[in-house]
Structures are given as C-alpha cells and as structure tokens.
DRENDO-1510 file (C-alpha; in Angstrom, 1 decimal, always signed):
<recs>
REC; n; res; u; v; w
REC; 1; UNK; +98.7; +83.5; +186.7 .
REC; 2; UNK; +101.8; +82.7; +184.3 .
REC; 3; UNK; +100.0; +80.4; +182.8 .
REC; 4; UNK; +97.4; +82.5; +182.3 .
REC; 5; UNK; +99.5; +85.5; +181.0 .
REC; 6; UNK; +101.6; +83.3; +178.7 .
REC; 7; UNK; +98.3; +82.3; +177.2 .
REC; 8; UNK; +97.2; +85.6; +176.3 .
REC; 9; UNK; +100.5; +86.8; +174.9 .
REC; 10; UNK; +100.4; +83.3; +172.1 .
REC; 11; UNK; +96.7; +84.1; +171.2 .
REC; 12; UNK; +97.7; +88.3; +170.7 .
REC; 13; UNK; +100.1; +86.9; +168.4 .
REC; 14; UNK; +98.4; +84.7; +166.5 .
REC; 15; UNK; +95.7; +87.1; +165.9 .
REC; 16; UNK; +97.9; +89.4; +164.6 .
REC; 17; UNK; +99.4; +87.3; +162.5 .
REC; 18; UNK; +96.3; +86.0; +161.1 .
REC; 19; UNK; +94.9; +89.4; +160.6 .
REC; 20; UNK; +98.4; +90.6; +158.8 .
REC; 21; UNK; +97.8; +87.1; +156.4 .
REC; 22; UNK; +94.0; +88.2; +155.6 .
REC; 23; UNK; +95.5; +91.6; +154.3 .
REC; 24; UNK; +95.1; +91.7; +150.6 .
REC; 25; UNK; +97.5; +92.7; +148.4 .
REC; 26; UNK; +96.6; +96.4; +146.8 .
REC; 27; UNK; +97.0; +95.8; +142.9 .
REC; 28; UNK; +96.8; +98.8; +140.6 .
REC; 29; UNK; +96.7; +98.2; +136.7 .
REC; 30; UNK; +97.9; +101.4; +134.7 .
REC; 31; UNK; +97.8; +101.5; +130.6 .
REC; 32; UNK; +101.2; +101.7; +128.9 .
REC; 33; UNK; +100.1; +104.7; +125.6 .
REC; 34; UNK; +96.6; +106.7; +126.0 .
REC; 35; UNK; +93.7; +105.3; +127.2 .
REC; 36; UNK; +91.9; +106.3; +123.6 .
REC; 37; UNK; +94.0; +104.9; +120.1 .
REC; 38; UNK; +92.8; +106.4; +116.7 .
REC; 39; UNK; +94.1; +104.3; +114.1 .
REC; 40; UNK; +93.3; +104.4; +110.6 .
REC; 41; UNK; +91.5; +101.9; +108.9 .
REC; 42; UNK; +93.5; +98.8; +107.7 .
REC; 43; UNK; +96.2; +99.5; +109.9 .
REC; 44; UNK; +98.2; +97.5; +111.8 .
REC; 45; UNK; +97.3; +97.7; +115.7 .
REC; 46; UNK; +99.7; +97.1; +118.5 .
REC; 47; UNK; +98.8; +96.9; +121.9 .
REC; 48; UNK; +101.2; +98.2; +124.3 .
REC; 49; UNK; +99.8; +96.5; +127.4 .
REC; 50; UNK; +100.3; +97.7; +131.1 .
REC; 51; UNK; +102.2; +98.4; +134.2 .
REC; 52; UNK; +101.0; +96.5; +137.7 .
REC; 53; UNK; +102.4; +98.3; +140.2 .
REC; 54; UNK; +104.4; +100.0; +137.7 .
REC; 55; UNK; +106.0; +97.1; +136.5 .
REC; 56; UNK; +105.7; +96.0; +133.0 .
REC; 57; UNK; +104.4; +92.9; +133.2 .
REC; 58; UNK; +102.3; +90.5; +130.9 .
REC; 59; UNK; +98.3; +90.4; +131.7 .
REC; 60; UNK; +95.9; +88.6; +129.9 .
REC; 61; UNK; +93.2; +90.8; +128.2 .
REC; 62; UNK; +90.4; +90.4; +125.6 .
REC; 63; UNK; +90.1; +92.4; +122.6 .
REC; 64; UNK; +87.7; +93.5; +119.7 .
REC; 65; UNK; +90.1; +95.4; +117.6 .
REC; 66; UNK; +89.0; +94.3; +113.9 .
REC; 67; UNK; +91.0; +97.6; +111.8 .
REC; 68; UNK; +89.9; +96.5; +108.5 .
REC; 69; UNK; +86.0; +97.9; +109.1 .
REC; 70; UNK; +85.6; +101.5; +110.6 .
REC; 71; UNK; +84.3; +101.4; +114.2 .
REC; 72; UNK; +85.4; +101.7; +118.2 .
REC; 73; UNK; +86.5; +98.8; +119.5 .
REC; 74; UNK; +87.7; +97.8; +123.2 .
REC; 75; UNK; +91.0; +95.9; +124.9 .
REC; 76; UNK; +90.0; +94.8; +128.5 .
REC; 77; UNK; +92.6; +94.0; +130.6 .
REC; 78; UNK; +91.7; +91.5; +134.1 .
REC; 79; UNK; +94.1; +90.5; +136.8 .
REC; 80; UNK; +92.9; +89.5; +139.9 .
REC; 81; UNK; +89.6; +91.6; +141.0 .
REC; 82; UNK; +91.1; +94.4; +138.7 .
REC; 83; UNK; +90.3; +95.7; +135.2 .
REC; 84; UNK; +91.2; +98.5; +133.1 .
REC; 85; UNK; +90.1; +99.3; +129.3 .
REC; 86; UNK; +91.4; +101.0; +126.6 .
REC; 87; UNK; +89.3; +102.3; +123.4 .
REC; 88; UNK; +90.1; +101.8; +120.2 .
REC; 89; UNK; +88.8; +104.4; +117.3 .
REC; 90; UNK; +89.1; +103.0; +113.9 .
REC; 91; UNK; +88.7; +105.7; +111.4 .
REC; 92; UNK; +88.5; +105.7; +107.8 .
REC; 93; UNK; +91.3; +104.8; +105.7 .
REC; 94; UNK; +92.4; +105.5; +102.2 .
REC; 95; UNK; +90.3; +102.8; +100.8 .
REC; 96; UNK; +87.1; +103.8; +102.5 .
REC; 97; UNK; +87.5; +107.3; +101.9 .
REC; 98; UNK; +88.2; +106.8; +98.2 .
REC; 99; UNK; +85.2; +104.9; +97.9 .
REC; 100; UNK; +83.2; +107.3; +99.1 .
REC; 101; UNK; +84.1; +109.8; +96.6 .
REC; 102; UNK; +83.7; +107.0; +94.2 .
REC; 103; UNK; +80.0; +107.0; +95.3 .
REC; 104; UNK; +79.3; +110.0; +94.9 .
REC; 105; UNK; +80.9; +110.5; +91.3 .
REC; 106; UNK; +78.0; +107.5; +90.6 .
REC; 107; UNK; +75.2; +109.8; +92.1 .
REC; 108; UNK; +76.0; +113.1; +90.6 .
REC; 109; UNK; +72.8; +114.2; +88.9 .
REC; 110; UNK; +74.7; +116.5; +86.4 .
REC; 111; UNK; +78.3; +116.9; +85.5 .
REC; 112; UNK; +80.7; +117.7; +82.4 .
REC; 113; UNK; +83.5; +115.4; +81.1 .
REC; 114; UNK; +86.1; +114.8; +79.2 .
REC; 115; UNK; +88.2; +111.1; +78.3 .
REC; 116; UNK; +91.0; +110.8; +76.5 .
REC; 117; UNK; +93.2; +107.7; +75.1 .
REC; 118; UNK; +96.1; +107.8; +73.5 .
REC; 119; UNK; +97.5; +104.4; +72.2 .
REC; 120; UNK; +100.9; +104.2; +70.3 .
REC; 121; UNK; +103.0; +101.2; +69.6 .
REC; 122; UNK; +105.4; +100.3; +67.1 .
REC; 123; UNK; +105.7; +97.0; +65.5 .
REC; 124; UNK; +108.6; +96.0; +62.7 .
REC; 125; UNK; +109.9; +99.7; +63.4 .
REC; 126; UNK; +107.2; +101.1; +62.6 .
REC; 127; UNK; +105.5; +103.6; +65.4 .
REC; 128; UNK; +101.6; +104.2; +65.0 .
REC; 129; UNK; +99.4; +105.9; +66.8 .
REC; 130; UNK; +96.1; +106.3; +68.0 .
REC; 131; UNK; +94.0; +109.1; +70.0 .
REC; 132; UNK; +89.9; +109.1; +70.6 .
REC; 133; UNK; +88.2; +111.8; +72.9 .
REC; 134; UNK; +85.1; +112.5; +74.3 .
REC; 135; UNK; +83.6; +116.0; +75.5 .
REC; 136; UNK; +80.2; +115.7; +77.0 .
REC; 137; UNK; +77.6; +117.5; +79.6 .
REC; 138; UNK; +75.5; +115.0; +81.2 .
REC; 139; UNK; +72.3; +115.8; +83.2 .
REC; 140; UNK; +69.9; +112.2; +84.8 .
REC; 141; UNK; +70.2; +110.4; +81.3 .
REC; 142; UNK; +70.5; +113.0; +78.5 .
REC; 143; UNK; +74.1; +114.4; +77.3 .
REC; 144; UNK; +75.2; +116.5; +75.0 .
REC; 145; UNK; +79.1; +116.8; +73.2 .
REC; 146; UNK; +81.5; +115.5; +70.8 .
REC; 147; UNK; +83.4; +112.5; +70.2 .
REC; 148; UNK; +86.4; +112.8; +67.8 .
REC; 149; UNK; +89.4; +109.9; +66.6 .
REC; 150; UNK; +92.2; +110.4; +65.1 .
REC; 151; UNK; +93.3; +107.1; +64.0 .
REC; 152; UNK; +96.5; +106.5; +61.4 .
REC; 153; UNK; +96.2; +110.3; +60.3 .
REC; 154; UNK; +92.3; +110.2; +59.7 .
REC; 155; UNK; +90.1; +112.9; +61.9 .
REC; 156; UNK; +86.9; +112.1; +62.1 .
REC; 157; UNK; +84.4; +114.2; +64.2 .
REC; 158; UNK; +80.1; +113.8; +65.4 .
REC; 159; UNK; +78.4; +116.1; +67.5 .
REC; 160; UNK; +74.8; +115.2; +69.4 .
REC; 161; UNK; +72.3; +114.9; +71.3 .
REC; 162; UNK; +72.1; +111.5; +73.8 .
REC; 163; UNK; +69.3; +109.7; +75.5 .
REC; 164; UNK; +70.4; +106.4; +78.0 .
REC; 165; UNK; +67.1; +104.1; +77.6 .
REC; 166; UNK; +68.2; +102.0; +80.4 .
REC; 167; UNK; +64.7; +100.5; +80.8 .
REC; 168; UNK; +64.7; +99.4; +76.8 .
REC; 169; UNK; +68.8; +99.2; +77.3 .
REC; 170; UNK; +68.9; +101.4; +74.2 .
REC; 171; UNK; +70.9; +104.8; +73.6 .
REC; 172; UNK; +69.3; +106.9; +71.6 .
REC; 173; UNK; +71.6; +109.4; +69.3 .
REC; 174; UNK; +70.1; +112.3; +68.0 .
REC; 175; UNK; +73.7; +113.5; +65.8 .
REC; 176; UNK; +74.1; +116.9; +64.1 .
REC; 177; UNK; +76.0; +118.8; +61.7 .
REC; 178; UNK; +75.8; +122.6; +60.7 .
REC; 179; UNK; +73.2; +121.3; +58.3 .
REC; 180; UNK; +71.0; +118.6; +59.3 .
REC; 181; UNK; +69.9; +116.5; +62.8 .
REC; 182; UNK; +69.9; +112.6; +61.9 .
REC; 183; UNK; +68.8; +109.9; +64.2 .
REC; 184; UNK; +70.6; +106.5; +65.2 .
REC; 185; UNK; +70.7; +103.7; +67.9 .
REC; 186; UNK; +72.4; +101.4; +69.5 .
REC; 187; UNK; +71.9; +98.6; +72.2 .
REC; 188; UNK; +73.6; +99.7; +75.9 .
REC; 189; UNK; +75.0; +96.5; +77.6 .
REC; 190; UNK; +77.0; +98.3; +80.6 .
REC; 191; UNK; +74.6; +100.9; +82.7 .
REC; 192; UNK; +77.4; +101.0; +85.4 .
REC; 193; UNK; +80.1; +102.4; +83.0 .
REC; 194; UNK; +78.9; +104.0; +80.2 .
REC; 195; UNK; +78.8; +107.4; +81.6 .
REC; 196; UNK; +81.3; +107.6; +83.9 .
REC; 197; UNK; +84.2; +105.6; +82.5 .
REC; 198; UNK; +85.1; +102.4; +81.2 .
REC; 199; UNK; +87.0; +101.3; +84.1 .
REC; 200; UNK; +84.6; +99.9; +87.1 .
REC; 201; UNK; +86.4; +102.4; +90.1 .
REC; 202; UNK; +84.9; +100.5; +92.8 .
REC; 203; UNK; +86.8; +97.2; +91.6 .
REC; 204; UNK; +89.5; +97.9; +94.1 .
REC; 205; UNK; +92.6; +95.6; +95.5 .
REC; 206; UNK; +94.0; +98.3; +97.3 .
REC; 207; UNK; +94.2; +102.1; +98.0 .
REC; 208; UNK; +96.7; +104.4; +99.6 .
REC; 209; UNK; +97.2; +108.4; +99.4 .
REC; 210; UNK; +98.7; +111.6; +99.4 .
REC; 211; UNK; +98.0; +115.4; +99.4 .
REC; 212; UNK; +99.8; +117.0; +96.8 .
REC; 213; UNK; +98.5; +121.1; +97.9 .
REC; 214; UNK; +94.5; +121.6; +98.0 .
REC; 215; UNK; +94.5; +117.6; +96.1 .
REC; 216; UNK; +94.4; +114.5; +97.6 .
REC; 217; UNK; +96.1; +111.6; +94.8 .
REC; 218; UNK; +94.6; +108.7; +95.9 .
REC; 219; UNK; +96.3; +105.3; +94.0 .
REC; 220; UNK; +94.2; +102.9; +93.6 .
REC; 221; UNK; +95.1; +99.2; +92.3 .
REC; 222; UNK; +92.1; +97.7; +90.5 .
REC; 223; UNK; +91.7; +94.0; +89.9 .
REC; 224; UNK; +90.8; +92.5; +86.4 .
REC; 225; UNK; +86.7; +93.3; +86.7 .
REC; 226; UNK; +88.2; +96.7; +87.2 .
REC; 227; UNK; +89.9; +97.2; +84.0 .
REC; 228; UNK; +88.9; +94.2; +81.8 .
REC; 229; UNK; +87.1; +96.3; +79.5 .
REC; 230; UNK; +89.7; +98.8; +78.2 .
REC; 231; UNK; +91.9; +95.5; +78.3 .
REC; 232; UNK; +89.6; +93.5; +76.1 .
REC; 233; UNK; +89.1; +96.4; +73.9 .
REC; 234; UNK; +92.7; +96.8; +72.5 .
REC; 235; UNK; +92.0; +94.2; +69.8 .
REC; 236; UNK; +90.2; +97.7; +68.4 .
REC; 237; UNK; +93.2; +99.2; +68.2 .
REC; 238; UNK; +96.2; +97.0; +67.7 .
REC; 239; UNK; +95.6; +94.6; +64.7 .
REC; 240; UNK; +96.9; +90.4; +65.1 .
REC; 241; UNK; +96.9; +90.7; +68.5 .
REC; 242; UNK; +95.0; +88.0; +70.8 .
REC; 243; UNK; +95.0; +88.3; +75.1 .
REC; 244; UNK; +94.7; +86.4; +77.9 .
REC; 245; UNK; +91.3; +86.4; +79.5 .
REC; 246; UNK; +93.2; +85.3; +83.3 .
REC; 247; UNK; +95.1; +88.3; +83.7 .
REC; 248; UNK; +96.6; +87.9; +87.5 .
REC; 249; UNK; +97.6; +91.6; +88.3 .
REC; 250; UNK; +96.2; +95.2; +88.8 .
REC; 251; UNK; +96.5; +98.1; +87.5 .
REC; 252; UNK; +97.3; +101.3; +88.9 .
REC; 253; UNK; +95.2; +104.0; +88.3 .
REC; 254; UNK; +95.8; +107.5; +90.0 .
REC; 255; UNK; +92.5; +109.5; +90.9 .
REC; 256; UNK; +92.5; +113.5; +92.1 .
REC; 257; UNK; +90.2; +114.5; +94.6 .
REC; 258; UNK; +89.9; +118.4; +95.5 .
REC; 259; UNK; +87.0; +119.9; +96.9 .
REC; 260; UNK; +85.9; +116.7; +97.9 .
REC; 261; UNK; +85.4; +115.9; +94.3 .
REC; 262; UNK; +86.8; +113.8; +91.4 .
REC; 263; UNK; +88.2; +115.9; +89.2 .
REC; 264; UNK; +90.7; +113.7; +87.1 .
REC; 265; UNK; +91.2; +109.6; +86.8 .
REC; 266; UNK; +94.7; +108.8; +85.1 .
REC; 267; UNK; +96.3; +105.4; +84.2 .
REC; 268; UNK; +98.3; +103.7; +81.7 .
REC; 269; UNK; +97.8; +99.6; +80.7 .
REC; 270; UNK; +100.6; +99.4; +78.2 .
REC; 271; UNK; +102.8; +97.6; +80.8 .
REC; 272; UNK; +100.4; +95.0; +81.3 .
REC; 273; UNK; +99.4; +94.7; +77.5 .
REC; 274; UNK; +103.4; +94.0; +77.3 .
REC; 275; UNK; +103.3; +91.2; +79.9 .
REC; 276; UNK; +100.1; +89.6; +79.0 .
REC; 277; UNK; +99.3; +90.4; +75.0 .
REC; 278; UNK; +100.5; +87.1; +72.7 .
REC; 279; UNK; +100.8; +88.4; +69.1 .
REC; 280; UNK; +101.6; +87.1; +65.6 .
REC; 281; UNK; +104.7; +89.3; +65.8 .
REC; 282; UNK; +107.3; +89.5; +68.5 .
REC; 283; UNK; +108.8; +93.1; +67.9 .
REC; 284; UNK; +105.3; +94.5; +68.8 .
REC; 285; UNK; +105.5; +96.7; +71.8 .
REC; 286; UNK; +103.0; +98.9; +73.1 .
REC; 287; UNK; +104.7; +102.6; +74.5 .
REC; 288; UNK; +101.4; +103.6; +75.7 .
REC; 289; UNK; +97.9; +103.2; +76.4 .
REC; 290; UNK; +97.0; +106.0; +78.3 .
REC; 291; UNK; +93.5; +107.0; +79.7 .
REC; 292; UNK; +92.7; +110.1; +81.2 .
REC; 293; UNK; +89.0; +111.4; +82.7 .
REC; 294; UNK; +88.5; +115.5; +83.6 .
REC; 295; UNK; +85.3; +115.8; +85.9 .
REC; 296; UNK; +84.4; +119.4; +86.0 .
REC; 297; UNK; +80.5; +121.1; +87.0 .
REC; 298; UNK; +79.7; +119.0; +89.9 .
REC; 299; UNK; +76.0; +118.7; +90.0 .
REC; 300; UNK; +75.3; +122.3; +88.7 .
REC; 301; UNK; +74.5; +121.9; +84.5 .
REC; 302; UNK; +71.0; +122.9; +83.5 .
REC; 303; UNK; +68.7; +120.2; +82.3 .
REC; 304; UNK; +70.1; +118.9; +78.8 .
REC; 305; UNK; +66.6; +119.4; +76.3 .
REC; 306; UNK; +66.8; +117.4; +72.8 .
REC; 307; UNK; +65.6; +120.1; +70.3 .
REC; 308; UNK; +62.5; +119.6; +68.5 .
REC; 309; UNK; +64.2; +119.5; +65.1 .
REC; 310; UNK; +66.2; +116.1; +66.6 .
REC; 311; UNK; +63.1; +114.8; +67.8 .
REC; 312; UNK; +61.6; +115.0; +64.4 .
REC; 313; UNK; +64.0; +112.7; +62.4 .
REC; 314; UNK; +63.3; +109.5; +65.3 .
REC; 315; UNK; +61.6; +107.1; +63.0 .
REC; 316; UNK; +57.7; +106.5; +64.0 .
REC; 317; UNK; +56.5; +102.7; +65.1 .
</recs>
C-alpha cells in the first residue's frame, strides 16, 4: 500500500510539473509614440519601436514607409504569435504643395500680368542699366497690353492686340497707336512659357516654405531647364559676353501664394551670371538681374475680342 501511495505522490508531481512547463509565456507588444504618425512629405521618418512587457526591447518589424511620395503606409511589428501595427500618414510637403499651385497657374483660363527685369552692371567703371516690362490681360490664347524698354536712356513703348497660333506655332500681333492698328508676326518656339514666364516653375530641385501673414513664400531652387532661358538670354543685354552651356547649380526663386494663388514670382541670376559668365573683360560685374511676375484676376477677365479695325490690316493669302 506504500508502494502504491508513493506511486501516486511521483506521478501528481510530475503532472504538475509538466502542466506548469506547457504554460505559455503571456507576451504583450505595446508601441513606443501614437499608433497613427503624420509626417510630411520628404521627411525624415523615425520609428520609435516598442515595449514587450514594457521593456524596451529590439523586435523585428517590416515596413512600407516611402516619405518622398504622399500616401499611408504601415510598420508591423512580429514577435512570437504577436503583432502590432502602426500607420503612417504621409502628407504633402512643400514641394508637392508648390507644384500644385504651379498647376493651376498653367490652367488658368484668364488672368492679368505683369514682368519686370531690371539688369545693371558696370564694366571699366562704368554702371549701365537696363529695364523691360510687360503689362498684359490674357483670356484662352488672346491678350491684350503693353510692353515698354528702357535700355541705355532710350524708352520705347507698343501697345496690342495678341493671338497664340499654337497649332501654326505663330503669334499673331495686331499693334496700335492713337492713330493707326498695324499687323505683324512672329514664329512661337516655347508654348510652355510664353505666357506665363520665362522660367519653367515646375523644373524643381527642391522646395521649402514659410507663412509670412495671409502668404505662404514658398523657395524654390530650379535646376538649369528651369532657368536656362533667361540665362541664355543675357547675351541681349550685356555685350562681349559668352556662357557656359553646363551650368551645375540652381537658382533660387521665391514664389507668393495667398488665397491659394500665385500672386508674385521673384528672383535674381546675377550671382550665377558672376560665377559662370566668361567675358572679354575681367572688371565686368553684373549688380543685378532681377525678375519679378505680379499675377492678379485669377480666372475672372472677360473674353479678350480683336477689334474689327485690327483684323482689317492682317494681310489676305
């Protein structure tokens, strides 16, 4: 009857033990931050990881954060039989954004304009100087405005009426004076610029921003296609110079947004006209090559009509 007693007292106790062994251990996974990120796009995502059992401790996890394109995107953590996610939001960023409003500069079906340059440099001593302007309504492919230069104390002035051909690639120029309408035209080689401006906006390296009041400043750093036109240009207005077509910088170029509008585009190439320019004399240096675009009547002008008087003088085929 010992025997038998002793028996059963082992066997209790090596059940028990085995049922303590086949116990699993409780694991609980707990996210270190909030369980839903917003981050803006092109930031720099960190992942804080998580407690097991409230200790910090490393856990493998897979992840689809990709911060340069806009989108949610998901960090699964595994250990053992347990998992736990976290979202991550990636919103616009600066870049995005400003290319958005870029877009819908492009798309405007009416607006009114202004450009300005102003280019002054001095060579030998000498300072000269140099100012063109445009001041134009533009509804589809008709304008209407002035263009005035005032180049080494000479004003000049035209008035007229504008139609962009962009099927024949032809701008027809119905000009005007307070006596007569005469008619001129000229081939178009850029559709993407020539009414908006001469730099290409959407030619972008980077972008950041600030709010300055009810305007948001974005500043934007274009690339060469972004600004090689201006740059190629200044042959026009600085004699014996020659460039360099491989220009390996950016310019920066500061554009206002308010009302979810462009209203201005601002930027100056005379430092990089110093650093890449090479010119028959040494003592040139350009103080300024400024360029300045007002955007103002957002999609509200009237249709633009050509008056029947212009229409008159366009020579008949």
């Amino acid at each position: 009857m010992k025997k038998i007693t002793l028996f059963m007292g082992l066997f209790s106790v090596l059940l028990l033990t085995a049922c303590k062994e086949e116990v699993p251990e409780i694991v609980t996974l707990e996210l270190i931050g909030d369980e839903t990120v917003w981050i803006e796009e092109g930031s720099d995502y960190v992942e804080l990881g998580v407690l097991v059992n409230g200790v910090e401790e490393s856990v493998s996890y897979m992840s689809t954060v990709n911060t340069d394109e806009t989108g949610t995107y998901y960090v699964r953590f595994e250990h053992g039989d347990q998992t736990i996610t976290r979202t991550i939001i990636v919103t616009e960023g600066p870049k995005t954004q400003y290319l958005n409003y870029v877009q819908t500069l492009n798309d405007l079906s009416s607006y009114s304009y202004r450009y300005d340059l102003t280019v002054e440099y001095t060579r030998e001593g000498l300072t000269m100087e140099y100012y063109d302007y445009e001041e134009y309504d533009v509804t589809g492919f008709y304008a209407v405005g002035e263009y005035g230069t005032n180049s080494f104390g000479f004003d000049f002035t035209r008035q007229g009426y504008y139609y962009f051909d962009y099927v024949n690639m032809i701008l027809e120029q119905y000009e005007f004076d307070e006596h007569s309408y005469w008619y001129d035209q000229r081939n178009l080689y850029d559709n993407n610029s020539t009414l908006l401006t001469v730099l290409k906006l959407d030619e972008t390296h980077y972008v950041t921003k600030e709010v300055d009041g009810e305007d948001t400043i974005y500043e934007v750093f274009l690339n060469q296609q972004g600004f090689y036109r201006p740059y190629a240009e200044v042959i026009n207005f600085i004699p014996n110079v020659h460039f360099q077509h491989n220009v390996d910088t950016y310019l920066k170029v500061y554009v206002t947004v308010r009302d979810d509008k462009i209203v201005q585009v601002e930027t100056d190439l005379s430092d990089i006209f110093n650093e890449f320019l090479n010119t028959d004399n040494s003592t040139l240096d350009v103080t300024k090559y400024t360029i300045v675009y007002t955007f103002t009547n957002h999609d509200t002008l009237d249709d633009i009509v050509i008056p029947q008087e212009a229409l008159q003088t366009k020579p008949t085929s």
